[in-house]
Every structure is written in structure tokens, then in C-alpha cells.
N, CA, C and O atoms as a DFTB+ gen file, in Angstrom:
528 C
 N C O
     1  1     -47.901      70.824      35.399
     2  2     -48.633      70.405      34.221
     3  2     -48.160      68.999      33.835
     4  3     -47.018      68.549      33.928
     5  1     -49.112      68.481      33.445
     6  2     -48.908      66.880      33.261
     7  2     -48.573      66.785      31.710
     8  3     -48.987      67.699      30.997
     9  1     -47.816      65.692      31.106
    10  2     -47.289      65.689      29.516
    11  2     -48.923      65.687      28.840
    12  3     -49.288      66.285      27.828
    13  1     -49.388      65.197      29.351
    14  2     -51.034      65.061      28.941
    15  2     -51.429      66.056      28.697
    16  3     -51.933      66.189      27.582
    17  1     -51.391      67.147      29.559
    18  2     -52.087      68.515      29.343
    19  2     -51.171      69.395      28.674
    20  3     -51.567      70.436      28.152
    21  1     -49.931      69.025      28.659
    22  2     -49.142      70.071      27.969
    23  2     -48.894      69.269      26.719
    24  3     -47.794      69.497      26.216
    25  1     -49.569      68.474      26.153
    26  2     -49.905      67.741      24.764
    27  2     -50.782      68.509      24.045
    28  3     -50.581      69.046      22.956
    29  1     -52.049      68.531      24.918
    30  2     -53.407      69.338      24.394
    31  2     -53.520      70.669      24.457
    32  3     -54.544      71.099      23.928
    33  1     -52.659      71.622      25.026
    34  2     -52.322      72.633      24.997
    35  2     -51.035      72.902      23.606
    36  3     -50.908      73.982      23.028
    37  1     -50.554      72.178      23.431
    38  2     -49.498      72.220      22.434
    39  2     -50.354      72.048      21.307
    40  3     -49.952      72.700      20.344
    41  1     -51.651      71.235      21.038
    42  2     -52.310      70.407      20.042
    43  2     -52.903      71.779      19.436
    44  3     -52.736      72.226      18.301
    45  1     -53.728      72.390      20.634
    46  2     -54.717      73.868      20.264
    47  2     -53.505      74.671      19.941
    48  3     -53.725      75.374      18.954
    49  1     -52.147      74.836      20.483
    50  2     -51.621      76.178      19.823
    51  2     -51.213      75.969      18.128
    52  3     -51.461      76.544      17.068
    53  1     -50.513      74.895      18.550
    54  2     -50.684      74.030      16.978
    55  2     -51.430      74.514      15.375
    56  3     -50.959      74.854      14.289
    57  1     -53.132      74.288      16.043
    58  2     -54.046      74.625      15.382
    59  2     -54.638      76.064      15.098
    60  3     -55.482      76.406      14.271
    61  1     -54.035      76.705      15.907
    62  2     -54.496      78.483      16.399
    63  2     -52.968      78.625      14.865
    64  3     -53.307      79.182      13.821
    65  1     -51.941      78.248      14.950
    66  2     -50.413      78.152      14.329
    67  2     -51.143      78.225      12.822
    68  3     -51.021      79.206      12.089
    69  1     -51.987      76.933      12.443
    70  2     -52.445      76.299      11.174
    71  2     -53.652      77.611      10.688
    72  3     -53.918      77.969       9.540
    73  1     -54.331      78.230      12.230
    74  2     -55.730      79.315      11.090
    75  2     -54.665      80.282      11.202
    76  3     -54.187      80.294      10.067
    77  1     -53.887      81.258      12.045
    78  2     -52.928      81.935      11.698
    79  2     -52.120      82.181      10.010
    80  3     -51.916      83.080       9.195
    81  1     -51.944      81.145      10.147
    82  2     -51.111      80.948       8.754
    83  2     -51.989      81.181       7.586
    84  3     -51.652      81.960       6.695
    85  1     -53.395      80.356       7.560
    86  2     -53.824      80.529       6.453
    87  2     -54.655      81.981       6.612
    88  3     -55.124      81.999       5.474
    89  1     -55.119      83.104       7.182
    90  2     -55.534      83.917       7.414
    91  2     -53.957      84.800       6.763
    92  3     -54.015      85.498       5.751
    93  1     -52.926      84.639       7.385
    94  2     -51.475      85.729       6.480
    95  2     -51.906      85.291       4.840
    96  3     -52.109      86.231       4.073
    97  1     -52.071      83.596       4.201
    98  2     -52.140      83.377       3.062
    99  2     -52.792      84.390       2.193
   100  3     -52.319      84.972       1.217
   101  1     -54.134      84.506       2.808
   102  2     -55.291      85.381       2.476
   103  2     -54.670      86.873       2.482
   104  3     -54.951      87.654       1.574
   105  1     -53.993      87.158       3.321
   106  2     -53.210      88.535       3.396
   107  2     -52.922      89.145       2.562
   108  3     -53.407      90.084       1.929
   109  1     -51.510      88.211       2.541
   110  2     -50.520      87.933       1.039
   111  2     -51.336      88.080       0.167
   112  3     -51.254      89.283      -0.080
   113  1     -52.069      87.668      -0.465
   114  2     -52.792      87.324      -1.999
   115  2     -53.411      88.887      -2.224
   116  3     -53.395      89.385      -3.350
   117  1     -53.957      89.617      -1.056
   118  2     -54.728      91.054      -1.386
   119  2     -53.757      91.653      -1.376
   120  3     -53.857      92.473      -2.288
   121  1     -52.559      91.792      -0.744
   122  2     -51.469      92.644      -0.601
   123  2     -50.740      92.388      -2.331
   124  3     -50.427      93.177      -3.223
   125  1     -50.687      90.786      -2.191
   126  2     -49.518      91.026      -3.975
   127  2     -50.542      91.630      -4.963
   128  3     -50.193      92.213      -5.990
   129  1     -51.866      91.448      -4.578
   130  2     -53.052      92.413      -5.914
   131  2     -53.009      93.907      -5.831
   132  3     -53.081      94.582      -6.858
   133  1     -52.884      94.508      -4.512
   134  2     -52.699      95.540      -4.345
   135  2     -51.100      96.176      -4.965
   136  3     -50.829      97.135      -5.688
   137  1     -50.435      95.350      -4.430
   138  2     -48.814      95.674      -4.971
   139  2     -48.537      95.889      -6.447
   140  3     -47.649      96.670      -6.787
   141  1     -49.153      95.327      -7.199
   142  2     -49.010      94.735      -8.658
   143  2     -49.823      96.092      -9.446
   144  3     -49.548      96.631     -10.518
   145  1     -50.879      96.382      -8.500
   146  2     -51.785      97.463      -8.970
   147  2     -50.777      99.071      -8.540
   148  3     -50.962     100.089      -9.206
   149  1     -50.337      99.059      -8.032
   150  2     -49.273     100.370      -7.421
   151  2     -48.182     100.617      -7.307
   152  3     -47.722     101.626      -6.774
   153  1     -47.236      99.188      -8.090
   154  2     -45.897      98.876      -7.953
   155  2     -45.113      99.933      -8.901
   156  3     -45.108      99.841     -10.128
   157  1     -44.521     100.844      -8.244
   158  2     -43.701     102.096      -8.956
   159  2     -42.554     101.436      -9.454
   160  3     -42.067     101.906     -10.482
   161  1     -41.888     100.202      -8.817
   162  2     -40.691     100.147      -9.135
   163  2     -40.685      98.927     -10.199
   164  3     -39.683      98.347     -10.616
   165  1     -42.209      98.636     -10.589
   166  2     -42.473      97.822     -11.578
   167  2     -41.600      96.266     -11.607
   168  3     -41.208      95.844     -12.695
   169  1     -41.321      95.413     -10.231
   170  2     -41.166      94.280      -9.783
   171  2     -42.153      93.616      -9.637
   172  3     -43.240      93.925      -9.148
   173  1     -41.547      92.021     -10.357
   174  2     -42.662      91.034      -9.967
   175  2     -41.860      90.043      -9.784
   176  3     -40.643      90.223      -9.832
   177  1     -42.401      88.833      -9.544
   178  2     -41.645      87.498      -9.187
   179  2     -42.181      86.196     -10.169
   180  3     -43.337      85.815      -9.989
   181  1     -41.625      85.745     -10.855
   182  2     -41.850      84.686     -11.819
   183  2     -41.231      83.398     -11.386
   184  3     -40.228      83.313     -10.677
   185  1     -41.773      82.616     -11.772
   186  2     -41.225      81.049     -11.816
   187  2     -41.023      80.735     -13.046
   188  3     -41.702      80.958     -14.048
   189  1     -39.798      80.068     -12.866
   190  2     -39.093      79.244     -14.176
   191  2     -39.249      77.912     -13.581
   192  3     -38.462      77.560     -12.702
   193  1     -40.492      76.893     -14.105
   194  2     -40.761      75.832     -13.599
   195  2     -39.730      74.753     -14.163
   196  3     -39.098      75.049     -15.177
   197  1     -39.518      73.429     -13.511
   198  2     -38.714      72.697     -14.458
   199  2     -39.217      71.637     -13.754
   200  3     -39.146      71.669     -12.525
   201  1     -39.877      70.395     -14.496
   202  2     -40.982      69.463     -13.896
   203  2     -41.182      69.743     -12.373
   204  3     -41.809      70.767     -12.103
   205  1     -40.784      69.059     -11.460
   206  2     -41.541      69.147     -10.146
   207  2     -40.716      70.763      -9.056
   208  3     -41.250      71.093      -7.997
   209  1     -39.498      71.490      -9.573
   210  2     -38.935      72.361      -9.481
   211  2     -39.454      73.697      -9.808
   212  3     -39.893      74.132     -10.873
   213  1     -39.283      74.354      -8.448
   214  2     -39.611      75.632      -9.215
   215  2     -38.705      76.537      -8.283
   216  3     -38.445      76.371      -7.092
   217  1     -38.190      77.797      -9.365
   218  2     -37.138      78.615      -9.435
   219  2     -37.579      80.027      -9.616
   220  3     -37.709      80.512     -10.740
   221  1     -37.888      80.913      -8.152
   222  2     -38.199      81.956      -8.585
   223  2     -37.393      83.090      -8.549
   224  3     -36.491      83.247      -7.727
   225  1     -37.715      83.934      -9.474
   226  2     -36.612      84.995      -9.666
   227  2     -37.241      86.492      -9.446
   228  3     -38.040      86.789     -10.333
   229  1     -37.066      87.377      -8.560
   230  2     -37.372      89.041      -8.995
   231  2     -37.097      89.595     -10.049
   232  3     -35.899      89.567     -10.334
   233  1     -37.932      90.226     -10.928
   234  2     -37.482      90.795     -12.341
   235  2     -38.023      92.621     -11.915
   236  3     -38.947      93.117     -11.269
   237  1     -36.778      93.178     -12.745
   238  2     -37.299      94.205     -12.528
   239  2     -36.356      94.859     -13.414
   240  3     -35.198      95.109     -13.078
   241  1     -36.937      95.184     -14.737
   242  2     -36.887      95.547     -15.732
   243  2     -35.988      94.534     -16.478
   244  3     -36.488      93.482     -16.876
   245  1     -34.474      94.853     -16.715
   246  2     -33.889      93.738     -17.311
   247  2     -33.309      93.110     -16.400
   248  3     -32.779      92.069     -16.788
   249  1     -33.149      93.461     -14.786
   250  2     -32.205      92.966     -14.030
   251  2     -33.185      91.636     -13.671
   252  3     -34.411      91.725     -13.613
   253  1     -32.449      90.418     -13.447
   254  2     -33.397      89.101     -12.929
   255  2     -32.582      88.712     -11.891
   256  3     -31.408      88.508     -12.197
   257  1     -32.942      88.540     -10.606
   258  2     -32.472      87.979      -9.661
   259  2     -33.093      86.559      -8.902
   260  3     -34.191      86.548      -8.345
   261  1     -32.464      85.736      -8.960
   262  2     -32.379      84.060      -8.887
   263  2     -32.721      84.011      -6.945
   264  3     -31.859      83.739      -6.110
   265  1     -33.970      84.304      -6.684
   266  2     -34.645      84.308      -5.391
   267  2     -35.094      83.315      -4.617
   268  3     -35.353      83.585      -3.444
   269  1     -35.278      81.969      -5.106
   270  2     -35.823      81.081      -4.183
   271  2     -36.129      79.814      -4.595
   272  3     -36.647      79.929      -5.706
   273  1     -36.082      78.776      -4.304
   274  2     -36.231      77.552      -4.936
   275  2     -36.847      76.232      -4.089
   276  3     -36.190      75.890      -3.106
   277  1     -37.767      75.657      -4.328
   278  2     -38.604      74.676      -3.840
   279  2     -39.195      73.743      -4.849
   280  3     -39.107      73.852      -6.072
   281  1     -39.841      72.761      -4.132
   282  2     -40.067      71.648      -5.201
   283  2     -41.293      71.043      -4.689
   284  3     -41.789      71.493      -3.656
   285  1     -42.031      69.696      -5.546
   286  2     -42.656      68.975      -4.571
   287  2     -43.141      68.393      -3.019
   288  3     -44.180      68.325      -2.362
   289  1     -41.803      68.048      -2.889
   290  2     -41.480      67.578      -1.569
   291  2     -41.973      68.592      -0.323
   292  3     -42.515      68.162       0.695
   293  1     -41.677      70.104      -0.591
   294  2     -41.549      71.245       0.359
   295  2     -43.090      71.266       0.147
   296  3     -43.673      70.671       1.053
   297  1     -43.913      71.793      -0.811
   298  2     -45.311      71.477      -0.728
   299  2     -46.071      70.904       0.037
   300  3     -47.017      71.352       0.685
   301  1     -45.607      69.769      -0.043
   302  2     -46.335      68.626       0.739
   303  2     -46.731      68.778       1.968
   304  3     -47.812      68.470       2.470
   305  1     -45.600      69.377       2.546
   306  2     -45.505      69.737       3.973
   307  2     -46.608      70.587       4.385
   308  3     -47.389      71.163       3.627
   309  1     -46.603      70.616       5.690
   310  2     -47.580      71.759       6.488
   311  2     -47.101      72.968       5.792
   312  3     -46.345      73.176       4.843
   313  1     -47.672      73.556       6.443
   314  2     -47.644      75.368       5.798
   315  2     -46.529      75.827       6.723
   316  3     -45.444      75.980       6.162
   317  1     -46.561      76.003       7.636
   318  2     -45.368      76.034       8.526
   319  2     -44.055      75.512       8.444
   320  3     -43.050      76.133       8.790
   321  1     -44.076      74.294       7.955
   322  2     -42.584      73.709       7.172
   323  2     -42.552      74.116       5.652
   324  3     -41.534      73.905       4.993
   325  1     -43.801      74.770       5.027
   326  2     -43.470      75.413       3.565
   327  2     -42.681      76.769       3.631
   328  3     -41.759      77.133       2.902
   329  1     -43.329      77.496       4.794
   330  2     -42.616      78.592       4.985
   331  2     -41.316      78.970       5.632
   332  3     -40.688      79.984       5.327
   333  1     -40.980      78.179       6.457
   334  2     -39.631      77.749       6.688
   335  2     -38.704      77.297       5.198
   336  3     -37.543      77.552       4.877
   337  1     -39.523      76.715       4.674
   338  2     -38.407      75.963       3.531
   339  2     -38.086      77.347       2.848
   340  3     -36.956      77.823       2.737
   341  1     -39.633      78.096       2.269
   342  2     -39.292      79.303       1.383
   343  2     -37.941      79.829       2.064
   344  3     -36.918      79.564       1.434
   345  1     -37.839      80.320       2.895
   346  2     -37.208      81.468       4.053
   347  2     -35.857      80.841       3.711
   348  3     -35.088      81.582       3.099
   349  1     -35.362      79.405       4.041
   350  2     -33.987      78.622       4.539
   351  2     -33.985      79.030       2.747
   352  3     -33.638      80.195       2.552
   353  1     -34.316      78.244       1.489
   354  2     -34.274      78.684       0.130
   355  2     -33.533      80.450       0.038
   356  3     -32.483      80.864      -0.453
   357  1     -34.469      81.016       0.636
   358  2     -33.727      82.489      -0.165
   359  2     -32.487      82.744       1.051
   360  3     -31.554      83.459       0.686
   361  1     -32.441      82.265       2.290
   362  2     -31.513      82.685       2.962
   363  2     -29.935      82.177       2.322
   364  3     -28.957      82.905       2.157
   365  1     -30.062      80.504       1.991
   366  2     -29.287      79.971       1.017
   367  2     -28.648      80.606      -0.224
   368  3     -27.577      81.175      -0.436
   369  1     -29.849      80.248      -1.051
   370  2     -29.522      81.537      -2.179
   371  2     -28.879      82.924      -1.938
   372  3     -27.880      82.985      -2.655
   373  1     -29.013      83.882      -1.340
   374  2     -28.736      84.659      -0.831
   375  2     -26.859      84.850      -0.334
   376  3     -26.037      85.689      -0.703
   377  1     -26.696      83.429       0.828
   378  2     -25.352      83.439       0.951
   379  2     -24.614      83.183      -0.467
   380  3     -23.790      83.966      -0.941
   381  1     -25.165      81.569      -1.281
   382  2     -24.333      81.388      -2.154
   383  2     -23.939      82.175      -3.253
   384  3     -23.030      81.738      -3.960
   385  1     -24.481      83.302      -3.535
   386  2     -24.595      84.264      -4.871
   387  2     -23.817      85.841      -3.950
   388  3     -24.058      87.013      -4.239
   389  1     -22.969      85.385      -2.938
   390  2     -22.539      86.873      -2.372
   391  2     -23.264      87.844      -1.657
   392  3     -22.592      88.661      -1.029
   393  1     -24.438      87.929      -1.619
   394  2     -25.315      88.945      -1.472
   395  2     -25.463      88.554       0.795
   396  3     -25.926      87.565       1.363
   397  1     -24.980      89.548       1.261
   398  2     -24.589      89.414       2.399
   399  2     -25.953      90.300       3.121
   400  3     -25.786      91.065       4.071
   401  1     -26.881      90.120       2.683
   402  2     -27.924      90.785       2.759
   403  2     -29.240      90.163       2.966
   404  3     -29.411      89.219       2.194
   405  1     -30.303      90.406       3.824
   406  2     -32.256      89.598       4.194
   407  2     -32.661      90.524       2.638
   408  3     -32.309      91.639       2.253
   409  1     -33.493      89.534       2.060
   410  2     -34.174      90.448       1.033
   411  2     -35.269      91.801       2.006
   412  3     -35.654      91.747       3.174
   413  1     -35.477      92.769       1.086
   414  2     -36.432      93.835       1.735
   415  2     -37.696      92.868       1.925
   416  3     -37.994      91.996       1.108
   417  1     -38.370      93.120       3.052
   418  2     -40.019      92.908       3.149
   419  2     -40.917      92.268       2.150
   420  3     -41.513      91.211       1.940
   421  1     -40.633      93.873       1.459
   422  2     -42.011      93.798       0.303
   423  2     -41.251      92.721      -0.767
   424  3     -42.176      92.066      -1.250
   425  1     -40.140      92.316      -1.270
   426  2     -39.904      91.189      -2.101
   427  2     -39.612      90.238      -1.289
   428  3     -38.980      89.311      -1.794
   429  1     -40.055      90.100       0.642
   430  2     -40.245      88.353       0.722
   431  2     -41.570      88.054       0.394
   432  3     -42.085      86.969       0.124
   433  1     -42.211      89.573       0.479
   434  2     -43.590      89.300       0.288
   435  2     -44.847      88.568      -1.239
   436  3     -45.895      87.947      -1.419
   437  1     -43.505      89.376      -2.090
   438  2     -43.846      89.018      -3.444
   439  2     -43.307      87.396      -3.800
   440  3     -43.887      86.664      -4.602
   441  1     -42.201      87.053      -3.102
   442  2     -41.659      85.556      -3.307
   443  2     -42.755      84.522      -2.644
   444  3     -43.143      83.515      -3.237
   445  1     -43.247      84.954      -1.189
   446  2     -44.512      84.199      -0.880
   447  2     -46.094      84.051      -1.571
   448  3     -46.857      83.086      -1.594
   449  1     -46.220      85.308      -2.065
   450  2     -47.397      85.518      -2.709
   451  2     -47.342      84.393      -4.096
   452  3     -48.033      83.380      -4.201
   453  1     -46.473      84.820      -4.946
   454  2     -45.863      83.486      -5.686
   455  2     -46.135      82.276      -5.472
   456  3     -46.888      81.581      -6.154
   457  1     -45.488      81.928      -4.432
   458  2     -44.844      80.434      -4.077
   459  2     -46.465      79.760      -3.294
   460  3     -46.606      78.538      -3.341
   461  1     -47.423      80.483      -2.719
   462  2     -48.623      80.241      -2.438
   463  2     -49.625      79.917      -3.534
   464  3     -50.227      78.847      -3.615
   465  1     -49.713      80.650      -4.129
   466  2     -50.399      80.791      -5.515
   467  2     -49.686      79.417      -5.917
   468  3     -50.521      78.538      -5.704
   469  1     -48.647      78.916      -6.347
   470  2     -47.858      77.471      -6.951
   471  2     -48.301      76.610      -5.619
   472  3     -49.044      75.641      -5.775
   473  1     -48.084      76.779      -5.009
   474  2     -48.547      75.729      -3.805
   475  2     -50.103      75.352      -4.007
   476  3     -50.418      74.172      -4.162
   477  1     -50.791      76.084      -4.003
   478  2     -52.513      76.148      -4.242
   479  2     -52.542      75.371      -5.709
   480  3     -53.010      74.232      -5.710
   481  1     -52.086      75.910      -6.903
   482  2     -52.332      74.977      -8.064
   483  2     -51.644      73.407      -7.756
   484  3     -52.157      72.352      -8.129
   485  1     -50.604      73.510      -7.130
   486  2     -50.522      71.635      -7.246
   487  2     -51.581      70.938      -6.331
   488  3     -52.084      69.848      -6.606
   489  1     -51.918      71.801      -5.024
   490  2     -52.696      70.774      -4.445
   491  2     -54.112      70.532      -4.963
   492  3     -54.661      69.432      -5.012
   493  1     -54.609      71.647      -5.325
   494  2     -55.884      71.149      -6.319
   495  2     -55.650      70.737      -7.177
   496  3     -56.728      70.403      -7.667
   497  1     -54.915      70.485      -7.794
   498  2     -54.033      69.655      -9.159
   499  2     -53.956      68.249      -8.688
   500  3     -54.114      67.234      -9.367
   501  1     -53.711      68.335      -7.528
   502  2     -53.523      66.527      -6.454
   503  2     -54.622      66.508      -6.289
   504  3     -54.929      65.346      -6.556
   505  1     -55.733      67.170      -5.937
   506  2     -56.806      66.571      -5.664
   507  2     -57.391      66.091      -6.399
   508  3     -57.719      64.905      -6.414
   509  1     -57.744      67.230      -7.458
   510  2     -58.289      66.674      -8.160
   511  2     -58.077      65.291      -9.049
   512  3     -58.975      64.580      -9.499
   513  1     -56.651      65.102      -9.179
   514  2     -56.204      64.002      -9.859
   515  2     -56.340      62.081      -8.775
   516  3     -56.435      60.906      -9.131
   517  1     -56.283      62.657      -7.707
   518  2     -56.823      61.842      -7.003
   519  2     -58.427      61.204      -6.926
   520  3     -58.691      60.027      -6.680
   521  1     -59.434      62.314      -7.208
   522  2     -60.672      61.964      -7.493
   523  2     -60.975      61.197      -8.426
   524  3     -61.732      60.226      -8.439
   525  1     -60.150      61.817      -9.489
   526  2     -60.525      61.027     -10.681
   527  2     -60.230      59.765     -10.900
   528  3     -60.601      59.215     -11.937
């Protein structure tokens, strides 16, 4: 295989990478509606915004746990380097607070569902502010 063809083969998996991703987005969003509608253990995930910062935490009842943190910058990025950032964020968090532990599933699921939903309002927030 020539760098040429293993360019354009890299280019399409690339792009197969980019509808992938946004097809899980779509996932996520029916799954956290569904979750929210059936959640026994009555968890959700909030952001404590602080201008271009945002700080999300699992709440579940009075206990609040300090889950993940991203900003502008991570946004910006492809979806693929957003979701990496989420992931490296709670893996971080995670070591620095003791917790020697991967969060369960269903709360990476609720930290993405989140952090998508905030991702979606700034960029139509950029767009639109760009139009104008």
C-alpha cells in the first residue's frame, strides 16, 4: 500500500470515526431521558459552571461527588478529542481524590450525556454569535 492510499483509507475511517460518534451522541441523549425517567437510585449529574469552566459533579441525594472537568478549549476539539478529554478528566479526578476505582458505566454515561448537552449549547451559542 502506497502512503497515498493508506492516507485515503485512513481519511474514510476517520469519517466512518466522526458518523460513529455522533450516532453514540444521539444514543446517549435517549438513554440519559430514559435513565432520568427510571432512575431508582435517583442520580443525576450537574454542572457548576464558572465562566468558560465547567465542573461536573454526581449528586445523589446529599452525597455530591466532584466527577469531571472541561472547559472551552476541550469543546473546540473534534468529538473524539472531547471524549478523550471527558475520560483523561474523570480518570484524573478520580486518582487525585483517592478513589482507586473506573466510575460504573451508567455514571460515565450520565457525565457524557451532560457534557454533550454543554457542548451542543456553546456551539450553537458560537454560531449563532458568529452570524450575527
Amino acid at each position: 500500500m502506497t502512503l497515498q492510499e493508506a492516507e485515503v483509507k485512513l481519511s474514510k475511517v476517520n469519517e466512518e470515526l466522526e458518523v460513529l460518534l455522533r450516532e453514540r451522541e444521539k444514543a446517549l441523549k435517549e438513554w440519559s431521558t430514559a435513565f432520568h425517567a427510571e432512575n431508582p437510585e435517583n442520580i443525576t449529574c450537574v454542572d457548576e459552571n464558572i465562566e468558560d469552566c465547567h465542573r461536573l459533579y454526581l449528586l445523589n441525594g446529599e452525597s455530591k461527588m466532584f466527577a469531571c472537568l472541561f472547559g472551552r478549549f476541550e469543546m473546540k476539539g473534534s468529538q473524539d478529542d472531547f471524549y478523550r478529554a471527558l475520560d483523561n478528566s474523570m480518570h484524573m479526578i478520580n486518582t487525585a481524590n483517592g478513589r482507586d476505582f473506573d466510575l460504573p458505566e451508567y455514571q460515565k454515561n450520565l457525565i457524557y450525556a451532560k457534557a454533550i448537552e454543554i457542548r451542543e449549547d456553546f456551539t450553537s451559542w458560537n454560531n449563532t454569535s458568529r452570524n450575527s
